[in-house]
N, C-alpha and C positions, 0 to 999 in steps of 0.2 A: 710559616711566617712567624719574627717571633713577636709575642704580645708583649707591648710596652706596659701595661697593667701588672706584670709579675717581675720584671726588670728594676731591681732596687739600684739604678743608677741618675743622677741628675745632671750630670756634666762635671759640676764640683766632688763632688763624691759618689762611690761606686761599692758594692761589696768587694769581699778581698779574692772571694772566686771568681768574681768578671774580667779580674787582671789580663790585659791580654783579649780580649774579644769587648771593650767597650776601652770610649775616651772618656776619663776622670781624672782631675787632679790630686785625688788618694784614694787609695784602694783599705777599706776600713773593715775589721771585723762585724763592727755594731756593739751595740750593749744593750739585752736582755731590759726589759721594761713592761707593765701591763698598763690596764686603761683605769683609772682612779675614781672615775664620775660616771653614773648610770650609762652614758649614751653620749658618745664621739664621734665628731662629725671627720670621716676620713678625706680629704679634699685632693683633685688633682693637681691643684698650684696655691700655692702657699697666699698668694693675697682673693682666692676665692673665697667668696662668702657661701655658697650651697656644698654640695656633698657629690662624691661619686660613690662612697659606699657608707657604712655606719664603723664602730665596735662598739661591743658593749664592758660593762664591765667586770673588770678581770682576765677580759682576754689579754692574753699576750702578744709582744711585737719586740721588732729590732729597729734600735735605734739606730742611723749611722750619720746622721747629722743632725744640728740644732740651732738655727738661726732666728732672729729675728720674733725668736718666740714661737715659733713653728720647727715642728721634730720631723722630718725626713724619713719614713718608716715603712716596713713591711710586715704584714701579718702573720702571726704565724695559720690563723682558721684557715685560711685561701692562698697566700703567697702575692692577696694585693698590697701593689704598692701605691702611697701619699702621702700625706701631711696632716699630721691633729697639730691643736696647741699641747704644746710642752705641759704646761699646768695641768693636762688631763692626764698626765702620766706617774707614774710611782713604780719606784722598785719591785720586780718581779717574783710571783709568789706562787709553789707549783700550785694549784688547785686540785680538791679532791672531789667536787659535786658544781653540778651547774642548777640552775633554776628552770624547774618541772612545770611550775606553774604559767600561767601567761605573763603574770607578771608577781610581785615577791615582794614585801616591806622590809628595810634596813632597819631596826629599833635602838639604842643606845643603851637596852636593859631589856634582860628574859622578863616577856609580860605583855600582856595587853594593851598595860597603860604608861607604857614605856612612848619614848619619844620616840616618832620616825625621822627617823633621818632623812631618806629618800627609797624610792621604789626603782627597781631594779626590774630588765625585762626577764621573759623567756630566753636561756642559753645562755646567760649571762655565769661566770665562774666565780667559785669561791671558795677557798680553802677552811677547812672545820677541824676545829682544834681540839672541841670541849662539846658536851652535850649539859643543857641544864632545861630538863623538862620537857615540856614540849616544842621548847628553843636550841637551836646549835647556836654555838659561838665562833664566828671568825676569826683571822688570824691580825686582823685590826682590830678586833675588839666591840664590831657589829654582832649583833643576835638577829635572826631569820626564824621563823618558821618551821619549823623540822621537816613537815607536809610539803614545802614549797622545794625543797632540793631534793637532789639524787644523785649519788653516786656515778663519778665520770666513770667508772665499772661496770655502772650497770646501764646503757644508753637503751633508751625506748625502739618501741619494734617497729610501728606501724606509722610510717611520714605523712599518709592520708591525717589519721588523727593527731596529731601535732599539728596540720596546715591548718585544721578546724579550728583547733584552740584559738587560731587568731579571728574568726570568725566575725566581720564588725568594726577590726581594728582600719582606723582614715591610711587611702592609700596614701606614702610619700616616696617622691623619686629616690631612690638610693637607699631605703628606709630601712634597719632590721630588726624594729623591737616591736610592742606593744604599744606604742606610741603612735606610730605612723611606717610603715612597710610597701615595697613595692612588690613585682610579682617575682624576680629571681630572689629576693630577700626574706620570703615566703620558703619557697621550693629549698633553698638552703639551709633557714633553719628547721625545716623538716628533716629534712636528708640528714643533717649532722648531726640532730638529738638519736638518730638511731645508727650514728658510727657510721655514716656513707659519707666520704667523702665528695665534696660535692664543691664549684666554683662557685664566683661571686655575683657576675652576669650572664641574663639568659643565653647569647651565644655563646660562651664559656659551656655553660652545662648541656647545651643541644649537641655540642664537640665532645663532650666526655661522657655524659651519663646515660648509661643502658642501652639497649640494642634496637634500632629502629626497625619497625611494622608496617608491615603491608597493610594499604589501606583496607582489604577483604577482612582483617584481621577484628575480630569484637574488641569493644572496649572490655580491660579491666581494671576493677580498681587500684589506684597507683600509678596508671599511664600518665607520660609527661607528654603534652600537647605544644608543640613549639609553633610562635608566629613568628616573623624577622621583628625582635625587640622585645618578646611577649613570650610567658611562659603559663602555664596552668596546670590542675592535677586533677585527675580522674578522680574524684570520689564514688561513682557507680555505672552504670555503663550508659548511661544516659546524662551526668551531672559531673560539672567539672565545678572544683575552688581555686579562686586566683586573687588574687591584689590585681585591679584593674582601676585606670582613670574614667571608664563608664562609669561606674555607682561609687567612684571617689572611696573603695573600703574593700578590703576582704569580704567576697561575695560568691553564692552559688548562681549558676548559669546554668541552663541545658545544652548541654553540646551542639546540638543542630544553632540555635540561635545564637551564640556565639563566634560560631563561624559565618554565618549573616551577617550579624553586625560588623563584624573586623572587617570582613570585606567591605560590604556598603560604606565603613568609614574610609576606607582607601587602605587599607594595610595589609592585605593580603591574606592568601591562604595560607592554610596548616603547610608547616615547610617541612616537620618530619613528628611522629609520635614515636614515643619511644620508652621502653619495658624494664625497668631495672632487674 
Protein backbone atom coordinates (compact mmCIF):
# COMPACT_ATOMS: atom_id res chain seq x y z
CA UNK A 1 0.00 0.00 0.00
CA UNK A 2 1.55 3.17 -0.90
CA UNK A 3 2.15 5.64 2.17
CA UNK A 4 0.72 9.10 1.46
CA UNK A 5 3.48 10.44 4.15
CA UNK A 6 6.44 9.91 1.35
CA UNK A 7 4.28 11.04 -1.84
CA UNK A 8 5.38 14.76 -2.60
CA UNK A 9 1.93 15.28 -4.42
CA UNK A 10 -1.09 17.68 -3.38
CA UNK A 11 -3.26 17.69 -6.20
CA UNK A 12 -2.03 21.17 -7.39
CA UNK A 13 1.49 20.10 -7.77
CA UNK A 14 3.22 16.84 -7.99
CA UNK A 15 7.14 15.94 -8.37
CA UNK A 16 8.33 15.49 -11.88
CA UNK A 17 8.67 11.52 -11.35
CA UNK A 18 4.96 11.07 -10.32
CA UNK A 19 4.19 12.18 -13.86
CA UNK A 20 1.89 9.46 -14.89
CA UNK A 21 1.05 7.49 -11.80
CA UNK A 22 -0.66 10.70 -9.80
CA UNK A 23 -3.18 13.65 -10.79
CA UNK A 24 -1.44 17.24 -10.50
CA UNK A 25 -1.81 20.10 -12.22
CA UNK A 26 2.32 20.42 -12.70
CA UNK A 27 4.71 18.02 -12.54
CA UNK A 28 7.83 20.23 -10.80
CA UNK A 29 11.34 19.30 -10.34
CA UNK A 30 11.48 21.38 -6.66
CA UNK A 31 14.20 23.52 -5.60
CA UNK A 32 16.86 22.58 -3.04
CA UNK A 33 16.37 24.55 0.30
CA UNK A 34 17.33 23.91 4.07
CA UNK A 35 15.56 24.87 7.49
CA UNK A 36 16.96 28.49 8.64
CA UNK A 37 15.51 28.38 12.37
CA UNK A 38 16.56 25.95 15.32
CA UNK A 39 13.10 23.78 15.06
CA UNK A 40 10.39 23.55 12.11
CA UNK A 41 7.16 22.53 12.63
CA UNK A 42 6.62 20.02 9.62
CA UNK A 43 2.57 20.05 9.25
CA UNK A 44 0.08 17.82 7.30
CA UNK A 45 -2.12 20.73 5.88
CA UNK A 46 -0.97 24.02 5.46
CA UNK A 47 -3.71 26.02 7.85
CA UNK A 48 -2.68 23.35 10.74
CA UNK A 49 -1.40 24.76 13.77
CA UNK A 50 0.42 21.41 15.50
CA UNK A 51 2.96 19.07 13.72
CA UNK A 52 3.06 15.63 12.22
CA UNK A 53 6.87 15.70 12.35
CA UNK A 54 9.66 18.28 13.31
CA UNK A 55 13.11 19.54 11.16
CA UNK A 56 15.81 20.85 12.54
CA UNK A 57 18.20 23.14 11.52
CA UNK A 58 20.19 22.78 8.32
CA UNK A 59 18.37 19.87 7.29
CA UNK A 60 17.61 19.80 3.86
CA UNK A 61 14.29 19.66 1.72
CA UNK A 62 12.68 20.18 -1.75
CA UNK A 63 10.68 22.64 -2.39
CA UNK A 64 7.87 22.21 -4.99
CA UNK A 65 5.49 24.68 -4.12
CA UNK A 66 4.87 27.90 -2.14
CA UNK A 67 1.65 29.49 -1.22
CA UNK A 68 -0.02 31.35 1.05
CA UNK A 69 3.30 31.52 3.08
CA UNK A 70 3.37 27.78 3.37
CA UNK A 71 6.15 25.71 1.37
CA UNK A 72 4.92 22.42 0.15
CA UNK A 73 8.02 20.15 0.81
CA UNK A 74 9.66 16.85 1.25
CA UNK A 75 12.62 15.73 3.42
CA UNK A 76 15.39 14.72 2.38
CA UNK A 77 16.26 12.87 6.39
CA UNK A 78 13.06 10.39 5.69
CA UNK A 79 11.36 11.14 2.43
CA UNK A 80 8.37 12.93 4.66
CA UNK A 81 6.22 14.93 3.16
CA UNK A 82 4.31 18.60 4.40
CA UNK A 83 4.41 22.08 4.97
CA UNK A 84 6.67 24.51 7.04
CA UNK A 85 6.36 28.27 6.71
CA UNK A 86 8.44 29.68 3.87
CA UNK A 87 10.24 32.07 6.44
CA UNK A 88 11.92 29.00 7.89
CA UNK A 89 13.71 28.32 4.97
CA UNK A 90 17.09 29.61 3.26
CA UNK A 91 19.11 28.52 0.50
CA UNK A 92 20.58 25.21 0.67
CA UNK A 93 24.08 24.47 2.04
CA UNK A 94 25.89 21.11 1.75
CA UNK A 95 26.85 20.43 5.46
CA UNK A 96 29.91 18.98 6.87
CA UNK A 97 29.09 18.21 10.84
CA UNK A 98 25.89 17.88 12.78
CA UNK A 99 25.51 18.62 16.40
CA UNK A 100 26.89 15.82 18.95
CA UNK A 101 25.66 17.35 21.71
CA UNK A 102 22.05 17.33 23.03
CA UNK A 103 21.80 20.44 22.29
CA UNK A 104 24.53 23.33 20.93
CA UNK A 105 24.72 27.41 21.22
CA UNK A 106 24.70 29.65 17.94
CA UNK A 107 27.31 32.67 19.30
CA UNK A 108 27.77 35.73 16.83
CA UNK A 109 31.70 35.72 17.92
CA UNK A 110 34.40 32.91 18.96
CA UNK A 111 34.05 33.26 22.81
CA UNK A 112 32.33 32.76 25.80
CA UNK A 113 31.02 36.16 25.93
CA UNK A 114 29.93 36.37 22.50
CA UNK A 115 26.12 36.72 22.00
CA UNK A 116 23.93 33.76 21.52
CA UNK A 117 22.08 33.79 19.01
CA UNK A 118 19.92 30.61 19.52
CA UNK A 119 20.48 27.07 20.67
CA UNK A 120 20.38 24.45 18.12
CA UNK A 121 19.25 20.66 18.84
CA UNK A 122 20.95 17.30 18.63
CA UNK A 123 21.24 16.23 14.65
CA UNK A 124 20.86 19.36 13.65
CA UNK A 125 23.44 20.26 10.31
CA UNK A 126 25.93 22.63 9.80
CA UNK A 127 28.50 23.55 7.45
CA UNK A 128 32.25 24.64 8.89
CA UNK A 129 34.13 26.76 7.01
CA UNK A 130 36.99 27.98 9.48
CA UNK A 131 38.26 27.01 12.86
CA UNK A 132 39.20 29.85 15.36
CA UNK A 133 40.09 28.15 18.69
CA UNK A 134 38.01 26.32 20.46
CA UNK A 135 35.17 27.77 18.11
CA UNK A 136 34.33 26.57 14.39
CA UNK A 137 32.81 29.13 12.22
CA UNK A 138 29.72 28.55 9.81
CA UNK A 139 29.03 29.10 6.60
CA UNK A 140 26.61 32.10 7.79
CA UNK A 141 28.89 33.33 9.94
CA UNK A 142 27.68 31.51 13.31
CA UNK A 143 30.58 30.13 15.73
CA UNK A 144 29.49 26.82 17.73
CA UNK A 145 31.53 24.97 19.97
CA UNK A 146 33.96 22.82 18.39
CA UNK A 147 33.10 19.87 21.31
CA UNK A 148 29.46 20.26 20.31
CA UNK A 149 29.82 19.08 16.38
CA UNK A 150 31.10 16.14 14.44
CA UNK A 151 31.79 15.33 11.35
CA UNK A 152 28.78 13.85 9.01
CA UNK A 153 32.08 11.37 8.28
CA UNK A 154 32.31 10.37 11.29
CA UNK A 155 28.49 9.14 12.68
CA UNK A 156 28.43 7.74 16.23
CA UNK A 157 28.17 3.88 16.83
CA UNK A 158 25.93 3.08 19.57
CA UNK A 159 21.88 4.43 19.24
CA UNK A 160 21.25 3.14 22.92
CA UNK A 161 23.69 5.96 23.96
CA UNK A 162 22.51 8.76 21.79
CA UNK A 163 18.50 7.76 22.96
CA UNK A 164 20.21 8.47 26.50
CA UNK A 165 21.45 11.79 25.77
CA UNK A 166 17.87 12.84 25.51
CA UNK A 167 17.25 11.35 28.87
CA UNK A 168 14.48 14.01 30.62
CA UNK A 169 13.77 15.77 27.59
CA UNK A 170 9.25 16.69 27.98
CA UNK A 171 7.57 14.24 25.62
CA UNK A 172 6.05 16.17 22.47
CA UNK A 173 3.70 14.52 19.65
CA UNK A 174 5.72 14.69 16.47
CA UNK A 175 8.74 16.04 18.45
CA UNK A 176 12.62 15.80 17.36
CA UNK A 177 14.80 17.91 19.24
CA UNK A 178 15.81 18.60 22.76
CA UNK A 179 13.05 20.66 23.30
CA UNK A 180 10.24 18.28 23.29
CA UNK A 181 10.44 14.60 21.47
CA UNK A 182 8.25 11.79 21.02
CA UNK A 183 8.91 8.04 21.00
CA UNK A 184 9.65 7.41 17.03
CA UNK A 185 11.51 11.03 17.14
CA UNK A 186 13.75 9.42 19.79
CA UNK A 187 14.41 5.98 17.98
CA UNK A 188 15.33 8.23 14.85
CA UNK A 189 17.52 10.38 15.87
CA UNK A 190 19.36 7.62 17.32
CA UNK A 191 19.42 5.40 14.42
CA UNK A 192 20.62 8.28 12.08
CA UNK A 193 23.43 9.89 14.25
CA UNK A 194 25.00 6.45 13.77
CA UNK A 195 24.35 6.29 9.70
CA UNK A 196 21.10 3.74 9.93
CA UNK A 197 18.77 4.69 8.05
CA UNK A 198 15.84 4.92 9.68
CA UNK A 199 11.82 6.45 9.08
CA UNK A 200 9.88 9.12 10.75
CA UNK A 201 6.94 7.02 12.46
CA UNK A 202 6.86 4.17 14.66
CA UNK A 203 4.96 2.05 12.02
CA UNK A 204 7.16 3.24 9.34
CA UNK A 205 10.25 1.83 11.49
CA UNK A 206 8.34 -1.55 12.89
CA UNK A 207 7.97 -2.11 8.59
CA UNK A 208 11.61 -1.45 8.02
CA UNK A 209 13.98 -1.77 10.84
CA UNK A 210 15.79 -5.02 11.71
CA UNK A 211 14.83 -8.58 11.90
CA UNK A 212 12.06 -9.56 14.19
CA UNK A 213 12.54 -12.12 17.52
CA UNK A 214 11.07 -14.83 18.91
CA UNK A 215 9.52 -14.02 21.91
CA UNK A 216 11.87 -17.19 23.58
CA UNK A 217 14.58 -14.86 22.41
CA UNK A 218 16.58 -12.67 25.47
CA UNK A 219 16.66 -9.23 25.54
CA UNK A 220 19.63 -7.39 24.13
CA UNK A 221 20.75 -4.18 24.32
CA UNK A 222 19.50 -2.10 21.27
CA UNK A 223 16.24 -4.17 20.74
CA UNK A 224 13.34 -2.10 19.37
CA UNK A 225 10.20 -2.93 21.19
CA UNK A 226 7.16 -2.07 19.02
CA UNK A 227 3.28 -1.27 20.48
CA UNK A 228 0.58 -0.35 17.64
CA UNK A 229 1.63 3.64 17.86
CA UNK A 230 4.65 3.28 20.29
CA UNK A 231 8.08 2.44 20.06
CA UNK A 232 11.09 2.00 22.62
CA UNK A 233 14.79 0.74 23.06
CA UNK A 234 16.45 -1.82 24.97
CA UNK A 235 19.02 -0.24 27.05
CA UNK A 236 19.70 -3.59 29.03
CA UNK A 237 17.80 -6.76 29.11
CA UNK A 238 15.62 -5.81 31.71
CA UNK A 239 15.31 -1.78 30.84
CA UNK A 240 13.94 -0.05 28.12
CA UNK A 241 14.11 4.16 27.08
CA UNK A 242 11.42 5.71 25.28
CA UNK A 243 9.55 9.21 24.98
CA UNK A 244 6.31 8.24 26.43
CA UNK A 245 2.97 10.30 27.55
CA UNK A 246 3.09 8.18 31.05
CA UNK A 247 5.88 10.34 32.68
CA UNK A 248 5.30 13.15 29.93
CA UNK A 249 9.63 12.95 29.04
CA UNK A 250 12.21 10.62 28.01
CA UNK A 251 12.21 8.03 30.62
CA UNK A 252 13.55 4.50 31.76
CA UNK A 253 10.97 1.62 32.41
CA UNK A 254 11.49 -2.01 33.23
CA UNK A 255 10.33 -4.13 30.56
CA UNK A 256 7.86 -6.34 32.42
CA UNK A 257 6.06 -3.10 33.82
CA UNK A 258 5.81 -1.40 30.76
CA UNK A 259 4.07 -4.06 29.11
CA UNK A 260 1.41 -3.83 32.11
CA UNK A 261 0.92 -0.75 31.93
CA UNK A 262 0.29 -0.23 27.97
CA UNK A 263 -1.92 -3.03 28.26
CA UNK A 264 -3.90 -2.07 31.48
CA UNK A 265 -4.03 1.42 29.48
CA UNK A 266 -5.99 -0.33 26.55
CA UNK A 267 -3.20 -0.28 24.05
CA UNK A 268 -2.08 -3.45 23.61
CA UNK A 269 0.56 -5.87 23.46
CA UNK A 270 4.18 -5.97 22.13
CA UNK A 271 3.17 -6.41 18.20
CA UNK A 272 6.88 -7.33 17.17
CA UNK A 273 10.58 -6.75 18.79
CA UNK A 274 12.97 -6.47 16.64
CA UNK A 275 17.21 -6.63 16.30
CA UNK A 276 19.14 -4.42 14.02
Amino acid sequence: MTDARLIPANGRVAAAHLKGRVDAVAYVDGKAAQICVPIADLRADPGQQGRARQMLFGETLTVFETRDGMAFVQSDRDGYVGYVSHSHLSEAAEATHFVSARSAHLFAKAGLKGAMIDDISFGSRLRIVSGHGDYSETHDGYFIWRDHIRPITAPLRDPVTVAQQFFGTPYLWGGNSHRGIDCSGLVQSAMMACNIACPADSDQQEASLGEPLDNSEPVHRGDLFFWKGHVAIAVDSDTIIHANAGSMAVSYEPIDKAIERIIAQGEGEVTSRKRL
